[in-house]
Backbone as a printed PyTorch tensor [residue, N CA C, xyz], in Angstrom:
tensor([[[ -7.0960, -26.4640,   4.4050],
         [ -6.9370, -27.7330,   5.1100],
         [ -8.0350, -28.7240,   4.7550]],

        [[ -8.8250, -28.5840,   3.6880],
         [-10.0200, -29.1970,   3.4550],
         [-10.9550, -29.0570,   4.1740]],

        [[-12.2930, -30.2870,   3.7590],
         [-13.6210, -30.4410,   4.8860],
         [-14.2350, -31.5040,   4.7740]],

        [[-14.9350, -32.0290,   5.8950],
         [-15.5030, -33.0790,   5.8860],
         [-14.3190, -34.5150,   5.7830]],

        [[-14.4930, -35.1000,   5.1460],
         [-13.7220, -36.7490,   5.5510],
         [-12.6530, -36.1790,   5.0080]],

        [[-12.2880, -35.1730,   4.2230],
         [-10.6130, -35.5270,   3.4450],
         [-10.2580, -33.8000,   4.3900]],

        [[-10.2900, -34.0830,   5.6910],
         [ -9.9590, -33.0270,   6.2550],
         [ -8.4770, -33.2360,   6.5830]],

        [[ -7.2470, -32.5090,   6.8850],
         [ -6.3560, -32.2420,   6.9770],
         [ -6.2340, -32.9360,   8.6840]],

        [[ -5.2120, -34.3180,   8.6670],
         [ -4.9970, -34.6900,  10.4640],
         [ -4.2660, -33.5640,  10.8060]],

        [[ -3.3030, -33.0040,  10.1800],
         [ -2.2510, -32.2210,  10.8410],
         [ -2.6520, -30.8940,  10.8870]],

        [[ -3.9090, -30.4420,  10.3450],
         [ -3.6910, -28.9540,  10.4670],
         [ -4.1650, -27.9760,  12.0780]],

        [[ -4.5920, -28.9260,  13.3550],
         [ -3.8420, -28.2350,  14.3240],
         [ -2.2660, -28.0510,  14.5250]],

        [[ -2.0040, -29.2630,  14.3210],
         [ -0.4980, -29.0880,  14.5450],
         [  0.2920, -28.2050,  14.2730]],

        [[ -0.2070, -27.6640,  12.1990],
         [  0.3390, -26.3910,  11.7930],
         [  0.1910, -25.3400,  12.0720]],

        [[ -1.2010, -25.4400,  12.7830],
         [ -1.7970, -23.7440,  13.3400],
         [ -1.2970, -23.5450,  14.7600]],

        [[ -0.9180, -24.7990,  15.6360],
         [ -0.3280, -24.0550,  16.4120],
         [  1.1210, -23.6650,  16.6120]],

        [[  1.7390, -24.6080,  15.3180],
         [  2.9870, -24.4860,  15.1920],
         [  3.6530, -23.2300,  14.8040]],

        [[  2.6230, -22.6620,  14.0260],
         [  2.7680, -21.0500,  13.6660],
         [  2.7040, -20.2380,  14.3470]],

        [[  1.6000, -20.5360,  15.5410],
         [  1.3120, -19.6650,  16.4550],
         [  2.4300, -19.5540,  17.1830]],

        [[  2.8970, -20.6770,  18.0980],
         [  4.2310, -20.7050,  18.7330],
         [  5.4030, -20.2760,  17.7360]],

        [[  5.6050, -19.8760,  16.7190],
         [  6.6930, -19.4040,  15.7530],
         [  6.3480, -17.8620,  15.6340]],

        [[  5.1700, -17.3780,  15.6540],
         [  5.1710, -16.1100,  15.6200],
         [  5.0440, -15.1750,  17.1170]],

        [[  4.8130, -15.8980,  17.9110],
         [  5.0680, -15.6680,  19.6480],
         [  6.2070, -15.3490,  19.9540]],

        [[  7.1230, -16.1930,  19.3670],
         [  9.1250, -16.6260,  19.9890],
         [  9.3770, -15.1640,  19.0750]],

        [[  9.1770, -14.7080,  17.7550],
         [  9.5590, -14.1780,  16.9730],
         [  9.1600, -12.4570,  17.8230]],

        [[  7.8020, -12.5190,  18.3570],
         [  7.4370, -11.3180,  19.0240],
         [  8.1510, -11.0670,  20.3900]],

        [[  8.1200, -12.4070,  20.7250],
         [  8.9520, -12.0380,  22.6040],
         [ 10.5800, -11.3960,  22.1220]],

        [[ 11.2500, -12.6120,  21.0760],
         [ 13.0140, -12.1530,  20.9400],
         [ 13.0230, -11.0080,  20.3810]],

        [[ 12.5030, -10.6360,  19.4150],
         [ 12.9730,  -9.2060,  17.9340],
         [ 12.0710,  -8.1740,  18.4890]],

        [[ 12.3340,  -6.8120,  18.5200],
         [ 12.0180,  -5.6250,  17.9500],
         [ 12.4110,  -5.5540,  16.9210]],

        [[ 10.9550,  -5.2230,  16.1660],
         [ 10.7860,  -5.0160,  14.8550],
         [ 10.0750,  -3.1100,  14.4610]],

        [[ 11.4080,  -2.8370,  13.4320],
         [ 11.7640,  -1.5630,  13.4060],
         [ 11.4060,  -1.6010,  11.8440]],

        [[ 11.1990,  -0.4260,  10.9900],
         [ 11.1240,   0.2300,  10.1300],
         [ 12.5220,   0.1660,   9.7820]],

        [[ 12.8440,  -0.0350,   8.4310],
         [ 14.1880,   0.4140,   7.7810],
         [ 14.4720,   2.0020,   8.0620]],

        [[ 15.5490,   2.9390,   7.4230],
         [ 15.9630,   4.3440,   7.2460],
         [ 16.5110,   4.3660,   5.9910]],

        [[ 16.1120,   6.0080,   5.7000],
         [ 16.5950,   5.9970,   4.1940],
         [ 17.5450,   6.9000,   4.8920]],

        [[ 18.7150,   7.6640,   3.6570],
         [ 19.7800,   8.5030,   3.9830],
         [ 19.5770,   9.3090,   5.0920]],

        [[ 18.3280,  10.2430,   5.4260],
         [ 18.7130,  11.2320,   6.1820],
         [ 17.8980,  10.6370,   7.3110]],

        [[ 17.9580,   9.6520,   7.4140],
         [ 17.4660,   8.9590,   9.2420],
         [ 15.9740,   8.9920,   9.1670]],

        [[ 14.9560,   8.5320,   8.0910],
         [ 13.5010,   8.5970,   7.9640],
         [ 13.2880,   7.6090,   7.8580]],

        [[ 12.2350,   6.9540,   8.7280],
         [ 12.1760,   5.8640,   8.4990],
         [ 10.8550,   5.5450,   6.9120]],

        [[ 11.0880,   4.3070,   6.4310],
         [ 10.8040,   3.7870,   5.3420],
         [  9.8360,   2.8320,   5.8140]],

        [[  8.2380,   3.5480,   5.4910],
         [  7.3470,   2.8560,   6.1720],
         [  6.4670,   2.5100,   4.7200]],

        [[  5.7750,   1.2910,   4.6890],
         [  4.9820,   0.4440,   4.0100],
         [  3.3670,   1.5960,   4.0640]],

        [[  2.5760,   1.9350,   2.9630],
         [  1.6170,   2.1040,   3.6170],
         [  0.4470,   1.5570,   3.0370]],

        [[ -0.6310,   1.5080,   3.8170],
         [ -1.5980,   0.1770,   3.9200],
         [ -2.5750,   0.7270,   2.1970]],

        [[ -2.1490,   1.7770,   1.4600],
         [ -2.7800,   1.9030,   0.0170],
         [ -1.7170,   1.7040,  -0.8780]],

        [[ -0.5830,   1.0490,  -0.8650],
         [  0.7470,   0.7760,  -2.0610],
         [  0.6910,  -0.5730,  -2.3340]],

        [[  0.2440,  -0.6390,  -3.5200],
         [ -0.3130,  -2.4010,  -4.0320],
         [  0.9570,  -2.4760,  -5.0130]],

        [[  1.5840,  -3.6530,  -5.4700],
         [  1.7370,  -4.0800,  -6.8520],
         [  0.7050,  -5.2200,  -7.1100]],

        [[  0.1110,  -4.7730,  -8.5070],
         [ -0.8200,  -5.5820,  -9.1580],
         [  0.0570,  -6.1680, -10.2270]],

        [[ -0.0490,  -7.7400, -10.2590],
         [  1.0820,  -8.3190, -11.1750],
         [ -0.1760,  -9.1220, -11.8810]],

        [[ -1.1400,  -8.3350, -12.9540],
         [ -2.0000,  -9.4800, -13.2270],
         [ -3.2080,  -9.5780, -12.2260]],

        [[ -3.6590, -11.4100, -12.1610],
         [ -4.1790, -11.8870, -11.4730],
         [ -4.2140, -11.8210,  -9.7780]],

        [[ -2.6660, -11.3080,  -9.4690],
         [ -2.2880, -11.2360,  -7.9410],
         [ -2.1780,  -9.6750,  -7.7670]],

        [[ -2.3440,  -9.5960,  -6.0470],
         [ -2.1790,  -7.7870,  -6.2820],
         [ -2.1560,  -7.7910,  -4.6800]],

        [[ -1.0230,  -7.4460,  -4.4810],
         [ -0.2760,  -7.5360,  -3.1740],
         [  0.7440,  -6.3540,  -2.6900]],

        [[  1.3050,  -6.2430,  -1.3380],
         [  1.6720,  -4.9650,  -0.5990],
         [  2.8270,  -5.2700,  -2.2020]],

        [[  3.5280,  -3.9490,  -1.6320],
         [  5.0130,  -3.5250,  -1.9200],
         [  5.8340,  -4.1790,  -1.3270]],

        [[  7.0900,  -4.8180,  -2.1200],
         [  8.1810,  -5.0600,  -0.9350],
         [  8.5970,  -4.0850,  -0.0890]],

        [[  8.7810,  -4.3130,   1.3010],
         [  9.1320,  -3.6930,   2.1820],
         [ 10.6180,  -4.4010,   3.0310]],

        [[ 11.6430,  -3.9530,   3.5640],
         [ 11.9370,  -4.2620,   4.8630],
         [ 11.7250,  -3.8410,   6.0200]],

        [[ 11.9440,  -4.7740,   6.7470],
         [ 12.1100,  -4.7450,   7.8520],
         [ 13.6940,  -5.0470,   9.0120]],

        [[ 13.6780,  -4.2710,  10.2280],
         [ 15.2230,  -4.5060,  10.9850],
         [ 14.7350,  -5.1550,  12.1840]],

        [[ 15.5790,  -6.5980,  12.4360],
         [ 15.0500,  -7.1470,  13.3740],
         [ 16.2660,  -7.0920,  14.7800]],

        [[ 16.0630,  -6.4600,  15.6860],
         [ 16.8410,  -6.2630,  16.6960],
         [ 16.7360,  -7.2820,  17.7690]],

        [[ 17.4670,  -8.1100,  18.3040],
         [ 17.5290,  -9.1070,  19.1720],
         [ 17.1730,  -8.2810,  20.9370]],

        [[ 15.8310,  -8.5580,  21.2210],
         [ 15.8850,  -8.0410,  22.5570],
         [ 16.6070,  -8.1200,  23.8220]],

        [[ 17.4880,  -9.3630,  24.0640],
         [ 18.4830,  -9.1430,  24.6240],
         [ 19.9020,  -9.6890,  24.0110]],

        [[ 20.9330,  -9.6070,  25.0140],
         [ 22.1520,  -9.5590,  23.9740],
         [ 22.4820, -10.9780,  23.3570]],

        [[ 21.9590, -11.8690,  24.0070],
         [ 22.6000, -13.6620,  24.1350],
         [ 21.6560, -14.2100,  23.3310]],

        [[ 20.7590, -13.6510,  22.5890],
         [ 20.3520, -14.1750,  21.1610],
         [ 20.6280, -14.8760,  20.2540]]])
């Protein structure tokens, strides 16, 4: 967001805009682990990198997002 005079006007706006986007996202969804064939779930773990180069980041993973109640 920069510093000093060429600081960013909007970047409360974005930080709390995220914040309130990842709140709504925690109150509505249970968030579940995928399953492979025999009902295990398919978990990410915190030492599985792809290194592409210069960048070096998790594994793709999914995720199942379940609507906590029905009128979602």
């Amino acid at each position: 967001f920069g510093h000093g005079r060429r600081i960013c006007p909007g970047r409360d706006f974005a930080n709390n805009s995220l914040f309130i986007a990842c709140a709504w996202m925690l109150w509505a969804f249970n968030f579940e682990w995928p399953r492979d064939e025999e009902g295990r779930d398919i978990v990410c773990g915190v030492d599985e990198f792809v290194d592409k180069g210069n960048v070096t980041g998790p594994r793709e993973f999914g995720v199942i997002l379940k609507p906590r109640k029905a009128k979602l």
